[in-house]
N, C-alpha and C positions, 0 to 999 in steps of 0.2 A: 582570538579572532572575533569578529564581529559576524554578526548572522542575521540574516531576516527568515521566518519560516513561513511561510503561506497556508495557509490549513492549518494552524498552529496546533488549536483545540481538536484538530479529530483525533483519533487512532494512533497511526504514525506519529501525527504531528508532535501531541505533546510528549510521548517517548523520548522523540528523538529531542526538542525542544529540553525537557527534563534531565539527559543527559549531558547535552553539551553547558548546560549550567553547570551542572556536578562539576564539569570540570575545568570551572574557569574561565569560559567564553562569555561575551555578550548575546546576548539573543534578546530579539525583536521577535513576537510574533502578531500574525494577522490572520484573523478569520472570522466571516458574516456568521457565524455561530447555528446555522442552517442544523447541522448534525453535531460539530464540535460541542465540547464540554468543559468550561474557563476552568472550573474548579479540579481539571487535570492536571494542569497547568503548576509550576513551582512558583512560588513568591518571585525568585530570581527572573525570571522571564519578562519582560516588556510588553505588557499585552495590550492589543490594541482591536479592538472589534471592527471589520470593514470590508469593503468589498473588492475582492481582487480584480476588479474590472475601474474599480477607481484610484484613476492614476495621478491627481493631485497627490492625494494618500499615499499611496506607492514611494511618489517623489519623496515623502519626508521619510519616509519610513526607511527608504535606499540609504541616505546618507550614511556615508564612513561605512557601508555593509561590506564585508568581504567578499560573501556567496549569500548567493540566497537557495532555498529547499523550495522547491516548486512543490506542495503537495496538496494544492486547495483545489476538487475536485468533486464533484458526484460522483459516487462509486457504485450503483446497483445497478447491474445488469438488467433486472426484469423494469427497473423502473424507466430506464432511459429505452427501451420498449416503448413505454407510453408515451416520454415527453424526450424525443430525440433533442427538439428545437430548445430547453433548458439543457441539456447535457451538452450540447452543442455552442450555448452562451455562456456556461462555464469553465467546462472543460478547454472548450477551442479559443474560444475569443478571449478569455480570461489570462489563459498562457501570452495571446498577442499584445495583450494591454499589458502584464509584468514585462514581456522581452520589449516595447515598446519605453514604459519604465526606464529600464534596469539600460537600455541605450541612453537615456537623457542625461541618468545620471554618473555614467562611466561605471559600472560594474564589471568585475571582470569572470565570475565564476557562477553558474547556475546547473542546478541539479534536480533532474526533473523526477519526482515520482511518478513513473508510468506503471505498465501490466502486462501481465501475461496474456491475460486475457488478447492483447493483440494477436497473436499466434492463430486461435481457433485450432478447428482440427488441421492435425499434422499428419503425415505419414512416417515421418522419421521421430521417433524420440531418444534421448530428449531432447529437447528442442534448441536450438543453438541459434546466435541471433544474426547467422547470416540466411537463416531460411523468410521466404517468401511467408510475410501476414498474410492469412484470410480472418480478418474480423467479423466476428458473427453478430454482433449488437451494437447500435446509436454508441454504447459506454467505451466500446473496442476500440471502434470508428474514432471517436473522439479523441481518444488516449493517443492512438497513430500520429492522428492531425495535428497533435499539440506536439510531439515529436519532430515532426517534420519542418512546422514552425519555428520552434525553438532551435534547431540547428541549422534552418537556414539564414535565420536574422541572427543568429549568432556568428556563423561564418559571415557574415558581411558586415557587422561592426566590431566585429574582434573579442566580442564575449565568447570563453572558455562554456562548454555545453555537456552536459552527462545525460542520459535517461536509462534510469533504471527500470528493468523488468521486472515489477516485485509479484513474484507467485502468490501463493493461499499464507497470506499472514495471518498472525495470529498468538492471541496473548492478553495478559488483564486489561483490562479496558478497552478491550473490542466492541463496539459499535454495535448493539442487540435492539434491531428494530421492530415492532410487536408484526410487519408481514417481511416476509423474502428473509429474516435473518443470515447471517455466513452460517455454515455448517459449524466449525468447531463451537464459540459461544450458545449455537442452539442446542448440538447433543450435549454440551455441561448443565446447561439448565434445567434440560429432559429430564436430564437423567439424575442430577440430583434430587428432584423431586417426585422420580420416580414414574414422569410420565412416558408416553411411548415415545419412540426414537422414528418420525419420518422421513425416510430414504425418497429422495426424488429417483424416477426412473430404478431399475432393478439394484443401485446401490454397488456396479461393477468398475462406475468408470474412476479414471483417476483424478490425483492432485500434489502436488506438489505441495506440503502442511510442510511452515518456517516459521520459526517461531520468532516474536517481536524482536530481541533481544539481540539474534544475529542480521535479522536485517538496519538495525540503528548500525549496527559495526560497520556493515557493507555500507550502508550513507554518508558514515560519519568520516570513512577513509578516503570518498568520492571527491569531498570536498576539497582535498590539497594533493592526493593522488599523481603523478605527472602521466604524460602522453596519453589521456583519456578525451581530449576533447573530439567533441564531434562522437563520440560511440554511444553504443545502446549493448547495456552488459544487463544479465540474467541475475537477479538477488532469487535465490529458491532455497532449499534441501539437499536437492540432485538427487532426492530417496523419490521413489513414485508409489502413494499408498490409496489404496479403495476408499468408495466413500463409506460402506460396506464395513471396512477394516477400520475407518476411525472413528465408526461409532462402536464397532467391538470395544475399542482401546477405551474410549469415552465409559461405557461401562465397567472396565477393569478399575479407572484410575478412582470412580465414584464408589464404588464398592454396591452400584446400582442391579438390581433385577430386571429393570426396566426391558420391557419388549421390542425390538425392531419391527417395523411394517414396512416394503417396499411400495412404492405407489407409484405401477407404470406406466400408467394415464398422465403423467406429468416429467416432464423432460430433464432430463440428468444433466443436460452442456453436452459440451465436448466429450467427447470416449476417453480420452488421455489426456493425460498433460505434466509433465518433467522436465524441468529449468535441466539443461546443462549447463553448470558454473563454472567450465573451466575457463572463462576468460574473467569471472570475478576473481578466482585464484590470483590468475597471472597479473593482471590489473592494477588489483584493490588490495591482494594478500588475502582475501574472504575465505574465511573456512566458519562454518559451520558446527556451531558445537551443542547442540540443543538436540536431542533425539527425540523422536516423537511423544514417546512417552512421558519421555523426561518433564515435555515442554507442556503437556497437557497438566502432568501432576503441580508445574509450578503456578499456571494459570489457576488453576484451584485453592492452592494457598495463596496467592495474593488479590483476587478477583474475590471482594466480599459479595458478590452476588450468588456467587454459586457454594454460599455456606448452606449446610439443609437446615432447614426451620422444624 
């Protein structure tokens, strides 16, 4: 099959990008290299630096595409705090110029990398994707919007539409930015080196840690899947573990002494949060095979950042 990825260079991106060459696909990707990193990237890939809001670009890059992987986004919660109106010219408007795209040039397939984050706090867990969003942040807001977007311009020009709910990914070449870092890549690093492990808020509440590896499965099956159009299905775990409990494990897997500090002057998110996957099951076939441990130990051997010096 033929692919375009959007966000090609971040995280997900080149993962999933990386995989589907393994296996014989064509793959295009596209990203203003904002956060992305080309050199994740396989020689097989098509890569092309640009901006998902530029839909000349779009157009050539759509051609002969099968599906395209929506995952060209701003992801940090605290920052889109700051700059709603950039979260909101990428995340939102960004999605209307690809589904904008991707109708000129007869597309038929689009799969959107969305978030958990949309949920906010719940009172039922885990969370299953007929309960009512309360978004808590500009990046939540956004994520929904682009949702809502995508499946309505899709139901009106006949583009096939997914959006996945991907929980607390995580895995080598995760995204370690020097403020707000994710949790898993910052307690690897800590704690390699030996430095303290800081817990935002008391370190009780939870998260749903999935590791990179099963969420490319759950994408990569989304793409040709049947009777999925139009849904919004849960990529997570379905295990629900403290923050508390994975910087324990973060210390177990480094063989670090490194200290814990809880700091409850500074806000933890949400109390909870646990993907219920049973419609990824029924779905996509997604089952999960990465246990937490497991996935933190293989992050460590192939993430040469967190070799100790």
């Amino acid at each position: 099959m033929n692919f375009l990825i959007t966000g090609a260079a971040g995280f997900l991106g080149s993962a999933l990008a990386n995989q589907l060459a393994r296996e014989g696909h064509q793959v295009r990707g596209v990203d203003d290299l904002s956060a992305g990193d080309p050199q994740a990237l396989s020689p097989d890939v098509h890569f092309t630096r640009g901006d998902v809001n530029d839909r000349p670009k779009l157009w050539t890059l759509l051609q002969e595409v099968d599906c395209v992987y929506h995952l060209a986004a701003r992801v940090s919660v605290p920052e889109s705090i700051l700059y709603p109106r950039e979260y909101n010219a990428v995340n939102v408007s960004g999605t209307v110029s690809l589904m904008e795209a991707m109708r000129d040039v007869g597309i038929r397939r689009v799969v959107l990398g969305s978030s958990g984050a949309i949920y906010g706090d719940q009172d039922v867990q885990p969370m299953s994707e007929g309960q009512t969003p309360r978004p808590r942040s500009p990046y939540a807001v956004s994520k929904l919007a682009a949702e809502y977007y995508m499946r309505s311009i899709g139901s009106l020009w006949g583009i096939e539409t997914v959006s996945l709910r991907i929980f607390n990914a995580y895995g080598p070449g995760q995204h370690l930015p020097p403020s707000q870092p994710p949790v898993v890549p910052y307690f690897l690093r800590q704690a390699t080196r030996n430095g303290t492990l800081v817990l935002h808020g008391d370190g009780s509440q939870t998260r749903d840690y999935v590791y990179v590896d099963d969420v490319i499965s759950g994408m990569m099956a989304a793409a040709t899947a049947p009777g999925i159009n139009g849904l919004v299905i849960n990529i997570g775990s379905g295990i629900e573990t403290s923050v508390r409990e994975m910087a324990r494990l973060a210390l177990k897997v480094t063989g670090s002494e490194s200290n814990m500090v809880a700091n409850t002057k500074t806000s933890g998110g949400v109390a909870r949060m646990c993907a219920n996957i049973a419609l990824a099951e029924k779905k996509l076939n997604y089952k999960p095979s990465f246990a937490l441990e497991d996935g933190l130990r293989l992050t460590l051997q192939r993430d040469m950042r967190f070799k100790s010096s």
